[in-house]
C-alpha positions as CSV (number, residue, x, y, z in Angstrom):
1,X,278.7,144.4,200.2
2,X,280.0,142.6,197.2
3,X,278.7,139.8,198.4
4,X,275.3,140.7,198.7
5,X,275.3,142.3,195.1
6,X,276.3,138.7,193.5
7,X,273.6,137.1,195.4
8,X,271.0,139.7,194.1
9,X,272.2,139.9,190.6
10,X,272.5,135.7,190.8
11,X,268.8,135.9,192.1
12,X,267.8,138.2,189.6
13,X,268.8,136.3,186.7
14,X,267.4,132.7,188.2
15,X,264.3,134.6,188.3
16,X,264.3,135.7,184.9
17,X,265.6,132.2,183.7
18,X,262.7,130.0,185.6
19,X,260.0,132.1,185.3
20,X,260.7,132.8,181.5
21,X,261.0,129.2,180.9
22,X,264.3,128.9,180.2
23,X,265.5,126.6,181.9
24,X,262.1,124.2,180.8
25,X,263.3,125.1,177.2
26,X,267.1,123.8,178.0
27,X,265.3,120.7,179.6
28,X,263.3,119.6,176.3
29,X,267.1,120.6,174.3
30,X,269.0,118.4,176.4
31,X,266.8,115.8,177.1
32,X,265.2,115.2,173.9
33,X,267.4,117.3,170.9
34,X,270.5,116.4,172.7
35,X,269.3,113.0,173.6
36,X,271.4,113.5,176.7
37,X,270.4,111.2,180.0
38,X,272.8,112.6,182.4
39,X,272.1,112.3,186.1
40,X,272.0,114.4,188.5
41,X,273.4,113.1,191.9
42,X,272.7,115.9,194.9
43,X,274.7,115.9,198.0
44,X,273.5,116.5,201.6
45,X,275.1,116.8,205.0
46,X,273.1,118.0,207.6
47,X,269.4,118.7,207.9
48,X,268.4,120.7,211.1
49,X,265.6,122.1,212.8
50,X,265.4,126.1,213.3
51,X,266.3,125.3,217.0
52,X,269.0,123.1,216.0
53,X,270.4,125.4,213.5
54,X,271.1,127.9,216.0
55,X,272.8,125.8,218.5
56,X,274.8,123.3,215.8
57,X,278.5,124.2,215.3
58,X,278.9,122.7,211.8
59,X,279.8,125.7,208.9
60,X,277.2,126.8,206.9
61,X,278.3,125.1,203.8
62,X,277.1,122.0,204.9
63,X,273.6,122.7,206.9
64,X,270.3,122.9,205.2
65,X,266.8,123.9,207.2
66,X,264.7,121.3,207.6
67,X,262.0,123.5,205.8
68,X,264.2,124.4,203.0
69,X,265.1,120.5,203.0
70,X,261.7,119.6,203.0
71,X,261.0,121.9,200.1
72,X,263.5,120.5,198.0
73,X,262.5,117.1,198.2
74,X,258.9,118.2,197.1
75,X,260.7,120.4,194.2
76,X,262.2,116.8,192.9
77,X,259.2,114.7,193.4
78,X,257.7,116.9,190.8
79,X,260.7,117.3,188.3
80,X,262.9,114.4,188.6
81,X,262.6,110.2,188.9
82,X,264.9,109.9,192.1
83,X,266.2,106.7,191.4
84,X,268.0,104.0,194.8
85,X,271.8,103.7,194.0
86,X,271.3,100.2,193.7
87,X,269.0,101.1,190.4
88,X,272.2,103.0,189.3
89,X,275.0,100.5,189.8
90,X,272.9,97.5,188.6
91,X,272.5,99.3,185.1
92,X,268.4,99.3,185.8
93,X,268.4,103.2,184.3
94,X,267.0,103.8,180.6
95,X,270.0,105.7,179.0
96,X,267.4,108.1,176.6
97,X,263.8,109.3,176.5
98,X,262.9,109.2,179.9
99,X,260.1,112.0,180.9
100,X,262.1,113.7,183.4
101,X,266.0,113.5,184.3
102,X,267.1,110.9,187.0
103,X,268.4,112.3,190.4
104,X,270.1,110.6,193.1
105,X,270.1,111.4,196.6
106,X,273.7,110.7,199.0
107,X,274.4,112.2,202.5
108,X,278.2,112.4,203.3
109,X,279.2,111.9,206.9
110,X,276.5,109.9,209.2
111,X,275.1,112.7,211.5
112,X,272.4,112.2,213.9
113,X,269.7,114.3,212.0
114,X,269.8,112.2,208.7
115,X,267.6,109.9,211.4
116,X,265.7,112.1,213.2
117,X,265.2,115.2,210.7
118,X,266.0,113.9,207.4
119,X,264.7,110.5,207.0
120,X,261.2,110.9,208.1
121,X,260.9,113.5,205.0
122,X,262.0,111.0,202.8
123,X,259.7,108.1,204.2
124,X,257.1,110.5,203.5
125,X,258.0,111.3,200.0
126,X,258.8,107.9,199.6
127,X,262.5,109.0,198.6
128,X,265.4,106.6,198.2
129,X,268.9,107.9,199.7
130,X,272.6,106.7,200.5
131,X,274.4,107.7,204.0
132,X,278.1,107.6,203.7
133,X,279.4,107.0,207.0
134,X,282.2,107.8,208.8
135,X,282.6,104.4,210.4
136,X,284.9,105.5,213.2
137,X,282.7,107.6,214.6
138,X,279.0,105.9,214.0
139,X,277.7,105.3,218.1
140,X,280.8,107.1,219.9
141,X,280.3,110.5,221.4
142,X,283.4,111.7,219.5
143,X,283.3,115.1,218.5
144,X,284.1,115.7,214.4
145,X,287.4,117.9,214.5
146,X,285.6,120.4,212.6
147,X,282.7,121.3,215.2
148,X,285.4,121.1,218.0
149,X,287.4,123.4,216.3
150,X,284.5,126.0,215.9
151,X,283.3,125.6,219.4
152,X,287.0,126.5,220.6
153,X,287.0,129.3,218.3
154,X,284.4,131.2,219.9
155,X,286.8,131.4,222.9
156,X,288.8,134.3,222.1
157,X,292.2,133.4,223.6
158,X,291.6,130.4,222.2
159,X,291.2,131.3,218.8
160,X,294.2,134.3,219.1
161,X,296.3,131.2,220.1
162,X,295.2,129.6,216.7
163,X,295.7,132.7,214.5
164,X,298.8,133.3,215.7
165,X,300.4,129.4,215.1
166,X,298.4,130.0,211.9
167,X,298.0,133.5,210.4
168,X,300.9,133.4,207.5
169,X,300.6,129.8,206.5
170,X,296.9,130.7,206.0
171,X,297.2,133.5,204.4
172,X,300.2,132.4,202.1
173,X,297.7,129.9,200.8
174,X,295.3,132.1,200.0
175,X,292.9,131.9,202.8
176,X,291.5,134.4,205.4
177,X,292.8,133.7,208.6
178,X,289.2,132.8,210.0
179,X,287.5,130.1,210.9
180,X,286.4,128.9,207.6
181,X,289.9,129.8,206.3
182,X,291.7,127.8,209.4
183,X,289.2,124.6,208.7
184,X,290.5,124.8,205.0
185,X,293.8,125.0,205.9
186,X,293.8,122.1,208.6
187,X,291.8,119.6,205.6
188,X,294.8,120.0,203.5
189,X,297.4,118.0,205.8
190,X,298.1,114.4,207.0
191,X,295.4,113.6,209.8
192,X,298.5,113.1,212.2
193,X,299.6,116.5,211.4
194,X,296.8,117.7,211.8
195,X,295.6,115.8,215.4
196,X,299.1,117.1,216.5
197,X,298.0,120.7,216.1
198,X,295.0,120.4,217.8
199,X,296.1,118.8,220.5
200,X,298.6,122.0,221.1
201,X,296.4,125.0,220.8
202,X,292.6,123.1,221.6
203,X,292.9,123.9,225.6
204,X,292.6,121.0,227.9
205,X,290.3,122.9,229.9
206,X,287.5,124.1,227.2
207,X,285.1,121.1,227.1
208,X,285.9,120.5,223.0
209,X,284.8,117.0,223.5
210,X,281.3,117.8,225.0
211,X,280.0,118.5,221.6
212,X,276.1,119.7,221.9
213,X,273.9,116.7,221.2
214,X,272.8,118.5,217.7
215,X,276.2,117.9,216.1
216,X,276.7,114.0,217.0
217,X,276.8,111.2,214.7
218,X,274.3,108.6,213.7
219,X,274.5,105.4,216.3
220,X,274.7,101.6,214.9
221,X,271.2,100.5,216.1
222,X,269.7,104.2,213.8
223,X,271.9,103.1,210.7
224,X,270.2,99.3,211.0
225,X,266.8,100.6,211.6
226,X,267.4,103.1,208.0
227,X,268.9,100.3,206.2
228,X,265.4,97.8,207.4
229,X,263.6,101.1,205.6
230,X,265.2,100.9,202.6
231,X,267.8,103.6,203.4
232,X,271.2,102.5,201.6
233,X,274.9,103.0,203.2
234,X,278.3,103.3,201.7
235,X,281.9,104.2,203.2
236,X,283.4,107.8,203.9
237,X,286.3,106.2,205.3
238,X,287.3,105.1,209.2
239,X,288.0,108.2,210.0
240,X,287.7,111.3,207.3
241,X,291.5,112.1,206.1
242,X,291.6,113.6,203.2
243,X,293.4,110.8,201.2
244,X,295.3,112.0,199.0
245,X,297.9,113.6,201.6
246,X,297.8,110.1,203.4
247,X,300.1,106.8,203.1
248,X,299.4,103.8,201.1
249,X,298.9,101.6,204.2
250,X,296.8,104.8,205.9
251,X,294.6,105.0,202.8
252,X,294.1,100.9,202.8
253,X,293.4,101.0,206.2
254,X,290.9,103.7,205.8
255,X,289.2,102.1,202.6
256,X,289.3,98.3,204.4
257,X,288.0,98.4,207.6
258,X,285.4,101.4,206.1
259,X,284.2,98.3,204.0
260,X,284.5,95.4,206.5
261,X,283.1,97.4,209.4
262,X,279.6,98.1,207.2
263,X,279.1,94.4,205.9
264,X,279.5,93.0,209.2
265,X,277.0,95.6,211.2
266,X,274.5,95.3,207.9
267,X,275.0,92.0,206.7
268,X,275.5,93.6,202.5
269,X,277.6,94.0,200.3
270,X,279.0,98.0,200.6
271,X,279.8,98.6,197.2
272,X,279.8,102.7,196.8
273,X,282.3,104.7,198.4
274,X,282.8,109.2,198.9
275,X,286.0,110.7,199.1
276,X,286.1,112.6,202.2
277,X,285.8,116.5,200.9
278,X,285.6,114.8,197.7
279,X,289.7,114.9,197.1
280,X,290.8,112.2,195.4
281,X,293.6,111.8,192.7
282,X,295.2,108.7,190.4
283,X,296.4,106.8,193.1
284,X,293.7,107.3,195.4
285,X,291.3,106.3,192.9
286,X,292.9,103.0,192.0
287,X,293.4,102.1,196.0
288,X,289.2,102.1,195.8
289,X,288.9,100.0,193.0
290,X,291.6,97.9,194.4
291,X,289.6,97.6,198.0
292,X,286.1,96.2,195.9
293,X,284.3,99.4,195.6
294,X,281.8,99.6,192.4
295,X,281.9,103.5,192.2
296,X,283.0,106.5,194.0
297,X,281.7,110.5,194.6
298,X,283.3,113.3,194.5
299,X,282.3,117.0,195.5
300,X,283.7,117.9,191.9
301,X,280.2,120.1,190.5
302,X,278.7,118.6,187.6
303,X,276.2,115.6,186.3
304,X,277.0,112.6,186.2
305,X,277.4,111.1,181.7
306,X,276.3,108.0,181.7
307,X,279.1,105.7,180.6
308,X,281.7,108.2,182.1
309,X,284.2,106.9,184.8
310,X,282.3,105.5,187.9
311,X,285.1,106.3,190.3
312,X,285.1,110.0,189.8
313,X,281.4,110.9,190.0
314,X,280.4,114.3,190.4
315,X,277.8,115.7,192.7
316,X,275.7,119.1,193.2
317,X,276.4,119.5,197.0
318,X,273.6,121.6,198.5
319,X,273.0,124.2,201.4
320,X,271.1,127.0,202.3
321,X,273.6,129.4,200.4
322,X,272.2,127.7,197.1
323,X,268.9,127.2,197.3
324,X,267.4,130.0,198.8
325,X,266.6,133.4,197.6
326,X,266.4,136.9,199.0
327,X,264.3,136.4,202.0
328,X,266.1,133.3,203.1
329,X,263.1,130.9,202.0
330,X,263.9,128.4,199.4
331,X,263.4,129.8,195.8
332,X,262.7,127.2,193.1
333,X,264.4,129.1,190.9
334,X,267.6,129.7,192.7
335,X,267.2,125.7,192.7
336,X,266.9,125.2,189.1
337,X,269.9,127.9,188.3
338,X,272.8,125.9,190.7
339,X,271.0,122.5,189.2
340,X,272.0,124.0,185.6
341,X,275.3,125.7,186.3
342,X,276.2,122.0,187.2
343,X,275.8,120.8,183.9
């Protein structure tokens, strides 16, 4: 119930603020009083069809319609210069005075529908966009821990098995013992640790691994075929550990082969890198300057200063619980309100 008051008193007040012109009036302040030529760097995950949507076992925080992705992309066409992250590390971006803020489009992950669903919206928009891949698990069959761990769920001894190994450490830190609250929980140790737990209560005889064909990963001859179009590519890591709670040699591994595996298979340099769930801290961060990386992204909210530290970029990630407004559709103004609460 609470819930759904926030989102009407949120819409409400986007409303008011877009249609008042408010948030055109902040644009001409901070672009023009202000001087300010921050940029605003969007992150995607998934972009599914209706069909798709229904069958895909990915949490809602990362899974956009492709209507509502569609929409969005025509929404920046006509207020943003969406600008190739090659445009952005080369310095080729005016700092002041340009007619509408620059935007940058990254996908995190490498799933199948940034191919089929997502990239022939931005060929037809003629929009420029970086995949981070997940290099272990570009053209395998391998199931991401996450979707495996949802499909389980919906098997109820299998997810009483879970609560109960889980319920007070989940709880104690602060989480509902859920499925959303479990996944949180489950980021937040080593990958080993984790692996080891799911091998214990994941039942060998529930097909986990049999993943629905919605929720696979991109395959190597897709990512050359994007990359021919113009698409760019940077690292997400081997295999998607959070890296802070990882070893030196783990994190090196991770960062290295990430690197080498993508300049072999594309025959580029791979200079940009994402922190998987966007965790990073000091040591982290200098690992991926030490491994050759020119930048780095985080899931911190905000837009990115010029001049500001290019290995701990921030990004406005986006999903159908921002953009859209009462009725589900996407709102423009629900847009422009997360877009400014960024800032």
């Amino acid at each position: 119930m609470f819930a759904r008051v926030r989102r009407l008193l949120r819409f409400v007040l986007a409303s008011s603020l877009h249609y008042s012109g408010g948030f055109r009036v902040w644009d001409f302040l901070r672009r023009r009083v202000l001087r300010r030529s921050d940029i605003c760097v969007l992150g995607f995950h998934r972009i599914l069809s209706e069909e798709e949507y229904l069958l895909s076992d990915s949490l809602g925080g990362i899974v956009l319609r492709e209507t509502t992705f569609a929409r969005i992309l025509e929404y920046l066409a006509q207020h943003f210069h969406v600008v190739p992250l090659e445009a952005f590390l080369g310095g080729k971006l005016g700092r002041t005075g340009a007619s509408k803020p620059y935007c940058i489009l990254t996908f995190d992950d490498g799933w199948r529908d940034n191919f089929t669903t997502a990239c022939p919206w931005l060929k037809k928009l003629h929009m420029p966009a970086t995949i981070f891949l997940i290099t272990g698990l570009v053209g395998t069959q391998n199931a991401f821990w996450v979707e495996r761990l949802k499909k389980a769920w919906k098997d109820s001894a299998t997810r009483e098995r879970i609560q109960a190994h889980l319920r007070a450490e989940v709880e104690q830190s602060g989480q509902h013992a859920n499925v959303d609250g479990v996944v949180e929980h489950l980021k937040h140790m080593p990958s080993a640790s984790r692996q080891s737990f799911l091998n214990r209560v994941l039942p060998a005889g529930l097909d986990v691994d049999g993943q629905a064909e919605v929720d696979r990963m991109l395959t190597w001859e897709q990512v050359i075929t994007m990359s021919r179009d113009g698409i760019e590519f940077g690292a997400h890591t081997v295999s998607h550990p959070l890296l802070p709670y990882e070893s030196d040699a783990d994190i090196r591994y991770e960062l290295d082969v990430a690197k080498q595996c993508l300049e072999e298979k594309l025959g580029s340099k791979t200079e940009a890198f994402a922190y998987p769930n966007g965790t990073w801290d000091d040591r982290v961060r200098l690992h991926v300057k030490e491994a050759g990386y020119k930048c780095a992204f985080t899931t911190r909210r905000g837009w990115y200063r010029q001049g500001a530290d290019l290995y701990t970029i921030p990004r406005v990630l986006l999903h159908e619980g921002n953009v859209t407004g009462a009725r589900g559709e996407f709102s423009p103004a629900i847009f422009a309100f997360t877009l400014a609460r960024a800032e």
